[in-house]
matplotlib code that plots the C-alpha trace (Angstrom):
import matplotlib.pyplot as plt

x = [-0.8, 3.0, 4.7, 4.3, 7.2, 7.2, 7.9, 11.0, 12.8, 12.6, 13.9, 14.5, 12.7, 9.8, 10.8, 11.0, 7.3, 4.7, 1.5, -0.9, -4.2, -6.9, -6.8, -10.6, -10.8, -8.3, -6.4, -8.3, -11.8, -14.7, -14.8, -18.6, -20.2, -23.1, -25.0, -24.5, -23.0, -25.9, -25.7, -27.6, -30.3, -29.9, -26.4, -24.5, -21.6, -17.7, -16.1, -18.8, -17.5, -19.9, -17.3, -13.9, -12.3, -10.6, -8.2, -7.0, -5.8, -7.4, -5.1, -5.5, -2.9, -5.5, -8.0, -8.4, -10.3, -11.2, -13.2, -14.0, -16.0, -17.9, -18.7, -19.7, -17.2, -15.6, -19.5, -20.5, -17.8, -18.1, -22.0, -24.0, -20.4, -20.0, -17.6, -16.4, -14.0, -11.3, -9.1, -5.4, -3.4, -0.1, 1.4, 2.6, -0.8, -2.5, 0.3, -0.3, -4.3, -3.2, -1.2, -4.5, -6.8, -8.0, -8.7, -8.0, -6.8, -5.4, -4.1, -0.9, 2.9, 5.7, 7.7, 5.3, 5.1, 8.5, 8.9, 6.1, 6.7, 10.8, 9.6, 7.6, 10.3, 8.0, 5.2, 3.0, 1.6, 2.2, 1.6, -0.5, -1.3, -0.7, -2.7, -0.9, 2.3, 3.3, 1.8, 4.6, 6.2, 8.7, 7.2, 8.5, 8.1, 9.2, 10.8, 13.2, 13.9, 14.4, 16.2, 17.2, 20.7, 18.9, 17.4, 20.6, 20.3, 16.1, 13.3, 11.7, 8.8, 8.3, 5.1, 7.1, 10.3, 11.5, 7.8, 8.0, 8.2, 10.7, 13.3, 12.9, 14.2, 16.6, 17.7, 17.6, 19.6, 22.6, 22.6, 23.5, 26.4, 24.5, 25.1, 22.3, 21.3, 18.7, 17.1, 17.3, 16.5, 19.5, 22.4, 22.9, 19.2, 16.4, 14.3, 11.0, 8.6, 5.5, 1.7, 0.3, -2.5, -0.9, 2.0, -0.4, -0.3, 3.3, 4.3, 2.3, 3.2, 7.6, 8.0, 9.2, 10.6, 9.3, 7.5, 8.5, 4.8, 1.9, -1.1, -3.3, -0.9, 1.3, -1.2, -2.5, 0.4, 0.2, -2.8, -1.2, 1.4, 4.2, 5.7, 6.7, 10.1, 10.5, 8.1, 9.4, 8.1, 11.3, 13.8, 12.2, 12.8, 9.5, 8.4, 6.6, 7.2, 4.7, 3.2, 0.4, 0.4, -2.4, -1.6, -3.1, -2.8, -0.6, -3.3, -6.2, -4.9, -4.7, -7.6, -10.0, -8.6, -11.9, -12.5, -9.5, -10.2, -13.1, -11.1, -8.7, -11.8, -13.4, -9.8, -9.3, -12.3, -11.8, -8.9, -10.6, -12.9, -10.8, -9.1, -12.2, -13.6, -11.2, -13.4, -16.3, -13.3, -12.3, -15.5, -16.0, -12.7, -13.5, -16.9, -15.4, -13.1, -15.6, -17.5, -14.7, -13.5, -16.2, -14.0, -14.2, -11.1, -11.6, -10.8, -7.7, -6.3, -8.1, -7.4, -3.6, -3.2, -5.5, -3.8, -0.3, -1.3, -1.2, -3.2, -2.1, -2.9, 0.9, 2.9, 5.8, 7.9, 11.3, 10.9, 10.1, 13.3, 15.1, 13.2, 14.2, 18.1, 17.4, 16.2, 19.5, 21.2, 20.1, 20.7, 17.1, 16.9, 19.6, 19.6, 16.2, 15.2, 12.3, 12.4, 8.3, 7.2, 4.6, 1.8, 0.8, -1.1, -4.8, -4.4, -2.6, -5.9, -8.0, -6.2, -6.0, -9.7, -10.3, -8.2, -5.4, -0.9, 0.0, 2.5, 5.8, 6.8, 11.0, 11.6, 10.5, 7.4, 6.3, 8.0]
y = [20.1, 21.0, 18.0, 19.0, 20.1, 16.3, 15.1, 17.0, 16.7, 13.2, 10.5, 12.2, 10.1, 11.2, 15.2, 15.1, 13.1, 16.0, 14.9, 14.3, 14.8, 16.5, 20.0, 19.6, 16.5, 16.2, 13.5, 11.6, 11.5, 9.6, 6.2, 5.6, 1.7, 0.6, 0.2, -4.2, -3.2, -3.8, -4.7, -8.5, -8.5, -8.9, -7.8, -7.0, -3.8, -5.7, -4.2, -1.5, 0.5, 3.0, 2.2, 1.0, 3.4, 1.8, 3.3, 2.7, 3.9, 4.3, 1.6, -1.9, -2.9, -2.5, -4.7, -6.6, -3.1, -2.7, -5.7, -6.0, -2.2, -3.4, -6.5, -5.8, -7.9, -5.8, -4.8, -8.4, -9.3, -6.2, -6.4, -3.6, -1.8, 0.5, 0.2, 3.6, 4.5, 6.6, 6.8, 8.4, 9.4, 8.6, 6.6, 9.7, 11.0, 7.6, 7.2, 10.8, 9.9, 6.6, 8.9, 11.0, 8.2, 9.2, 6.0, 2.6, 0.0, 0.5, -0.5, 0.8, -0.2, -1.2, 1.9, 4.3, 0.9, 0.8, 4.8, 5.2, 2.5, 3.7, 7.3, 6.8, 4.2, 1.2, 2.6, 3.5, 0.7, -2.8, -4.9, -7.6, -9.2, -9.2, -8.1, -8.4, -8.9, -7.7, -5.6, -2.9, -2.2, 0.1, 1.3, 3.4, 5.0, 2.3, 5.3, 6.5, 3.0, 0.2, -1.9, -1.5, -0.2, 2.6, 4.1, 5.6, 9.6, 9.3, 10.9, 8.2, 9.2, 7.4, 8.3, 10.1, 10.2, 7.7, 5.5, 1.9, 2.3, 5.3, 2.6, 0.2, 2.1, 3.9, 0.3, -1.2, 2.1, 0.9, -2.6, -1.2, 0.9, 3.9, 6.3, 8.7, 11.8, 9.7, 13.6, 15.8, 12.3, 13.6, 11.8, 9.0, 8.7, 11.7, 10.4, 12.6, 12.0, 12.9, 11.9, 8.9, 10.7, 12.7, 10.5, 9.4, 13.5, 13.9, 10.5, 12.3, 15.3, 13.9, 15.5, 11.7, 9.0, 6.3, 5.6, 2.7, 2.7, 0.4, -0.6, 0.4, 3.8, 1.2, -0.3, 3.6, 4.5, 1.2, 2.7, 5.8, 3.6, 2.8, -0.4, -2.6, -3.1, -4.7, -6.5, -5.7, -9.8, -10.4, -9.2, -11.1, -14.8, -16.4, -13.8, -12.8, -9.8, -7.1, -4.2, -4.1, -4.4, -4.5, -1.8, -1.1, 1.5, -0.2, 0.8, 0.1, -3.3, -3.9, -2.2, -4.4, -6.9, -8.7, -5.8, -6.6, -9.8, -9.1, -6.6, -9.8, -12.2, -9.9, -9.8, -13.1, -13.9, -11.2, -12.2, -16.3, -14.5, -12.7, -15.8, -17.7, -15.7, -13.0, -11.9, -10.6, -9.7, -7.6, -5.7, -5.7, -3.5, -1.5, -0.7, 0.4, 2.2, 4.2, 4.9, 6.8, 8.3, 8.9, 7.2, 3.7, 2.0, 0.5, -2.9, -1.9, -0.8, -2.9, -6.4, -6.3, -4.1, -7.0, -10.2, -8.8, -8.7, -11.8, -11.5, -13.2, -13.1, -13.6, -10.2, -11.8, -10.4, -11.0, -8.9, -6.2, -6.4, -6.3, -3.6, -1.5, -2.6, -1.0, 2.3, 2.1, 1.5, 4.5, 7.2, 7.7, 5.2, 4.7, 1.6, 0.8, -1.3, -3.5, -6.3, -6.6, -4.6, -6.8, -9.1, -11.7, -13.2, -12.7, -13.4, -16.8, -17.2, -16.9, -18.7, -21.7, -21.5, -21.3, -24.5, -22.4, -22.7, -19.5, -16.9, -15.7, -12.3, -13.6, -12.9, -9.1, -10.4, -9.0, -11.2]
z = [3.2, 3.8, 6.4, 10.5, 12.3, 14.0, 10.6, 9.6, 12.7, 12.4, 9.7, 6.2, 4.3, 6.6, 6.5, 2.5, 2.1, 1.3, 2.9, -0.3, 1.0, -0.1, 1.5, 2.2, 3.9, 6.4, 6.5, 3.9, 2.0, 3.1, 1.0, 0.0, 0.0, -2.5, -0.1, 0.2, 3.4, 5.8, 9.7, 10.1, 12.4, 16.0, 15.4, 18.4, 18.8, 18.8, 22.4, 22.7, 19.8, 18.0, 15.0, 13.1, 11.3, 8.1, 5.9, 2.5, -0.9, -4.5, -5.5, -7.1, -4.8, -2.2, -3.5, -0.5, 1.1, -2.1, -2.5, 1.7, 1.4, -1.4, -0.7, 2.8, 4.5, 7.0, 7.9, 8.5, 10.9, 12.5, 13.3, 14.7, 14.8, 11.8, 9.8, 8.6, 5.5, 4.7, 1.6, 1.0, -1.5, 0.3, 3.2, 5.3, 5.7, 6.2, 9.4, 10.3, 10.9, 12.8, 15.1, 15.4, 15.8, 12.9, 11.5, 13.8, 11.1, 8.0, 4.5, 3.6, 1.8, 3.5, 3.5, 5.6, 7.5, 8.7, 8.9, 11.1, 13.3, 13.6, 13.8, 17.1, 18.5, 17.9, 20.0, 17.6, 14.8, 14.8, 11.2, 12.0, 8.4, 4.5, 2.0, -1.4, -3.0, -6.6, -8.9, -9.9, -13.0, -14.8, -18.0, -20.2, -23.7, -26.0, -28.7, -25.9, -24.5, -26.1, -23.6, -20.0, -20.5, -22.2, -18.6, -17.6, -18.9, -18.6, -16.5, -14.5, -12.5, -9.2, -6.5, -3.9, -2.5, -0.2, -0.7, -1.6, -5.1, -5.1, -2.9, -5.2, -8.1, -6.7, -5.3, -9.0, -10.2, -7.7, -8.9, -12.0, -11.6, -11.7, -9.2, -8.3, -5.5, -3.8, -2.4, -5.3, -7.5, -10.1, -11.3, -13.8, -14.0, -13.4, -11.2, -10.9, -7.6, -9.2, -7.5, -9.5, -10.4, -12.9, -13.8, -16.9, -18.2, -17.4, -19.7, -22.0, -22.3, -22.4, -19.2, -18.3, -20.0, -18.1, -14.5, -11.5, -10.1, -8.9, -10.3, -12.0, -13.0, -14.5, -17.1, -17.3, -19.1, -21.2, -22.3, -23.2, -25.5, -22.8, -22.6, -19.8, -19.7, -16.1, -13.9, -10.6, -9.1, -11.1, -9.0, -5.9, -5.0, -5.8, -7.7, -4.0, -2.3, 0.2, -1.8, 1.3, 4.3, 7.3, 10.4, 13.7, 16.1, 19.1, 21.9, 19.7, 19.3, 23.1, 24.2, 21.0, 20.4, 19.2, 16.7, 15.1, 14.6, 12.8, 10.5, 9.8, 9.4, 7.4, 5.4, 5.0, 4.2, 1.4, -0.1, -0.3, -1.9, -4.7, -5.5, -5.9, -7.9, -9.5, -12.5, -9.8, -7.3, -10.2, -11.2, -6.8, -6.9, -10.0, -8.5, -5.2, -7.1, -9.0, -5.7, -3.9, -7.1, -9.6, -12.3, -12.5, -14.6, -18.4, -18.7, -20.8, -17.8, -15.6, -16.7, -16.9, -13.9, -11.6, -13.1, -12.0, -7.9, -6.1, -2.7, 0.2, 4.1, 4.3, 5.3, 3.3, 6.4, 4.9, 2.2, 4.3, 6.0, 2.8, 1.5, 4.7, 4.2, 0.2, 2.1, 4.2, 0.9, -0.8, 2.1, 3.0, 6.4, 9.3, 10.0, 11.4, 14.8, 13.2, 16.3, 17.2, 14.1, 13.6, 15.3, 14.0, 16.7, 15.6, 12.3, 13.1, 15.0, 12.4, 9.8, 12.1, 12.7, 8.8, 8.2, 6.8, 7.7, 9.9, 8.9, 9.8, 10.9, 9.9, 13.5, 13.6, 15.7, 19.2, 21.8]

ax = plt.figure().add_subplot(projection="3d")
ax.plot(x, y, z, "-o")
ax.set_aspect("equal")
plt.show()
């Protein structure tokens, strides 16, 4: 689906993001449950709504949805509201079907984050939680590359241009000297936007060198005989910085407020969950996976790709900032406003009432 006219008069990292959806679907495909999803009885509707719509991506890095769908989390806090699924392929389209109304809440990087919410001049999201931190690699074919000097002159695929992962490589590339066309991707390293769904046949078939992508692609291409030669936690202090974010429609959030707080109980209680028990959060995400999909992931892939994402109800807000000053860096951002991007009251509700230390939005919060 080519990018609307709003997009490409506005930011160019926004005009030059194809919208990867699937033509047949709108902006994104129904996510199925297994059917553990079921509405307690004597359930009552949350502000009168019929239902939430929730929106997410096929990704590990998601596994907080993930694991929330499947385990029928977001279903219980919701009660006799249904909660209703949508998955994407890409952030763009995800904030085009929050712009829509489309979907109400949603699970998405911090890229599309901070270009939706700059693109409608802070009137349209807000980011009121975190999701998960981590879980993003640069792997590459160990023949061609043996160390990381040996980048400069390859094809490196990254998801799309301008996303999360595409700034932080072309933000790596400047720390070394390198210089590099962040539009056209050419210079002293190729860098190929290419969908993560066929990143795994493009490694193999030598069309690229190497990929800077999320999990599970990453461990994908492990599978296929790539190596990882950097762990992107590295380059972060603490080893801790947002892959996921949590994002609300602005009137939604003032007009039900009590529906998202059951989207961040429900969240929460998710994540205590996957760090309880990680082997069943795991085979929970795997499952979900294999319901919207039709493919579930083999524990070659799998187990790597899940031990490298930390999840966290922390929007790790500082990294945020820093990943929007690398977008400045790398010509594909003017110098964003971010002062009230995010929200953090609810969620600072709920931890509190869960016995849990609130959060810090770094001083972008909603005065």
């Amino acid at each position: 689906m080519p990018a609307t006219p709003v997009l490409r008069r506005t930011l160019a990292v926004i005009a030059a993001l194809p919208l990867l959806t699937l033509a047949a679907c709108g902006y994104g495909s129904q996510a199925k449950d297994d059917g553990t999803a079921k509405v307690a009885a004597g359930a009552k509707k949350i502000d009168g709504l019929d239902s939430v719509k929730i929106g997410y991506f096929g990704n590990l890095t998601h596994g907080t949805a993930l694991v929330g769908v499947n385990k029928g989390f977001f279903q219980k806090e919701l009660g006799a509201t249904k909660a209703s699924y949508a998955t994407f392929n890409a952030g763009p389209s995800e904030i085009e079907a929050l712009n829509s109304k489309s979907i109400d809440i949603g699970w998405i990087g911090p890229s599309p984050s901070i270009n939706g919410y700059v693109k409608s001049g802070g009137k349209s999201l807000k980011i009121i939680g975190g999701s998960a931190s981590g879980g993003v690699k640069l792997v590459v074919n160990p023949d061609k590359i043996k160390s990381l000097k040996d980048v400069k002159g390859k094809k490196i695929a990254t998801p799309q241009l301008g996303n999360t992962q595409d700034v932080a490589f072309l933000n790596w590339i400047a720390d070394q000297g390198w210089k590099v066309d962040a539009q056209s991707g050419k210079g002293d390293v190729t860098v190929v936007r290419t969908d993560n769904k066929i990143t795994p046949d493009a490694y193999k078939s030598g069309s690229v060198d190497g990929a800077w992508v999320p999990e599970p692609t990453a461990s994908k291409l492990v599978a296929e005989g790539a190596k990882v030669l950097l762990d992107e936690s590295t380059l972060w202090p603490d080893k801790k910085f947002v892959i996921t974010n949590i994002i609300v429609r602005q009137d939604f959030l003032k007009e039900h407020p009590k529906a998202v707080e059951a989207v961040l109980k429900a969240s929460v209680e998710a994540n205590k969950w996957i760090n309880a028990n990680p082997d069943a959060a795991k085979a929970a995400a795997n499952k979900q996976l294999e319901a919207d999909s039709g493919k579930a992931l083999k524990a070659e892939v799998l187990d790597p790709a899940w031990k490298s994402i930390q999840f966290t109800n922390d929007p790790l807000a500082a990294t945020l900032n820093t990943e929007a000053e690398h977008a400045v860096k790398a010509g594909l951002l003017k110098k964003p406003d971010l002062n009230g991007i995010y929200d953090l009251t609810i969620l600072n509700k709920v931890l509190k009432a869960d016995g849990e230390s609130p959060v810090d939005a770094a001083g972008l919060g909603s005065s």
